[in-house]
C-alpha positions, 0 to 999 in steps of 0.5 A: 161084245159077247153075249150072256149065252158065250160067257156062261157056257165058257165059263162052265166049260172053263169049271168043267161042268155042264149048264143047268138049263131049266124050262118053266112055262111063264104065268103057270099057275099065275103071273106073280108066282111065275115071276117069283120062281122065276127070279129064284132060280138062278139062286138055286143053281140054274145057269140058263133059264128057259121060259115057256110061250103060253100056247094052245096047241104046243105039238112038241110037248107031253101032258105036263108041259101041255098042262102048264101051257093051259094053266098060263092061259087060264091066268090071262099069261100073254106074250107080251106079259112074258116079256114084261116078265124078263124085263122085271127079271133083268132088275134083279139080274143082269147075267143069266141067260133066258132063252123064250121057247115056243112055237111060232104062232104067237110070235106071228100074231103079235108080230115078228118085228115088232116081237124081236125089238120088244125081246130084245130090249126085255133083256131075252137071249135067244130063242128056241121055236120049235115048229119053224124048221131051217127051211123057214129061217127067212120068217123068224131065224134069220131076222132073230140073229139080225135082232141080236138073238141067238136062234137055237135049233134042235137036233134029234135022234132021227137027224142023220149026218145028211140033215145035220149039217143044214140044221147046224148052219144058221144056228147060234147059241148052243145047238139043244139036242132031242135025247128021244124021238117023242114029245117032252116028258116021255121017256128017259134017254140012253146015256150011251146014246146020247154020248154018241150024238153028242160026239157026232153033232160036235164033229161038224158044230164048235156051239155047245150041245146041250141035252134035254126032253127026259132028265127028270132026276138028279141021277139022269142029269149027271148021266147026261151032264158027264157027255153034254155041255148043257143039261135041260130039265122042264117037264119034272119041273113043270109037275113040281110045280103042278103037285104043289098047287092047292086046288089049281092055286099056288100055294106057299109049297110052289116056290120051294118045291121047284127050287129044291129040285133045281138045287139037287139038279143043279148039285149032280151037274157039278158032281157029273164030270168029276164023276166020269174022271172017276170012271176013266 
């Protein structure tokens, strides 16, 4: 049986055009207006949806997604409410992707076993852990895929063709590429470049690539949409939802001002092969 993640990227790849993967951190600002954007996002064009593990010190992430984190734990956002949220989400959808990102302390606390049942009976389909590197796969990567987890590693502008290939070999899913060397929300990637690694990562994978860390825009994630499989956009999401809060509170804006922005990604991402044929 193939999972959520290989129907959706075959599908798209069959409509020749990149997923939209969009990142929210769960219970920011709150746990029922996280559960509300959640459940819209599909509808406003997202194919894959990333939900962020509240954390206290989440290394990889710039000041938005910090900021996100911060506002979940304030809420009283934990693990298992997360999961509690997929399993809500998977009564109104039963397709979409959600991939949970994080780091592994959460996961170790509550505790790896016990975690991956509890994942994947909410309905989750991978997971990206961003502090566990290939050399630990025996601690929660291997025991994912045997979960029936698709276990997602990064690759970034500084894995070279000798480390390519051990990041690659335990992976499944898609694989999700770095586009800069920094946390997320710091800078804007090269297209050009980022056309490059994604060649060169799929010269030795046959798992999508998608593309993240930087798309801000619906312009940046057409650039990046014409060379990737996947185009993942968090921390301009995240700030959507932080500049639509009334005094640290979800307002009536927060909902539409997230769903808006993932409309007009989602619209440059049908629009970004057509465009790139265009060129040719």
């Amino acid at each position: 049986m193939t999972s959520r993640l290989d129907r959706c990227f075959t599908k798209l790849a069959a409509e020749q055009r990149p997923a939209l993967v969009t990142y929210v951190m769960a219970g920011d600002p709150d746990r029922q207006t996280s559960q509300k954007l959640v459940e819209a996002l599909p509808g406003a064009g997202a194919d894959v949806i990333e939900l962020g593990m509240p954390f206290t010190d989440p290394m990889a992430d710039g000041p938005a997604i910090q900021a996100a984190g911060l506002r979940a734990l304030k809420s009283g956002q934990t693990l298992r409410k997360t999961l509690q949220m997929v399993a809500d989400l998977r009564k109104r959808d039963a397709e979409v992707p959600v991939i949970l990102m994080g780091y592994f302390n959460p996961v170790y606390v509550y505790g790896v076993e016990s975690f991956l049942r509890d994942a994947k009976t909410a309905g989750v389909d991978g997971l990206i852990v961003v502090d566990c590197p290939p050399e630990e796969d025996d601690e929660i990567g291997a025991p994912a895929r045997k979960a029936g987890l698709a276990f997602i590693r990064l690759a970034t502008p500084t894995t070279d063709d000798d480390r390519l290939p051990t990041v690659l070999r335990n992976s499944s899913g898609f694989v999700y590429y770095v586009s800069i060397a920094g946390i997320t929300g710091a800078a804007s990637p090269d297209p050009g470049k980022v056309r490059e690694a994604v060649a060169r990562i799929k010269r030795q994978t046959a798992l999508p690539v998608a593309v993240g860390f930087g798309v801000k825009d619906a312009a940046s994630a057409a650039a990046i949409g014409a060379a990737a499989d996947g185009v993942a956009v968090g921390s301009a999401l995240v700030e959507a939802v932080r500049k639509s809060l009334n005094e640290g509170n979800a307002s009536s804006a927060t909902v539409p001002a997230v769903t808006e922005l993932v409309k007009s990604l989602a619209e440059a991402c049908r629009g970004a092969r057509a465009s790139e044929r265009t060129r040719a």
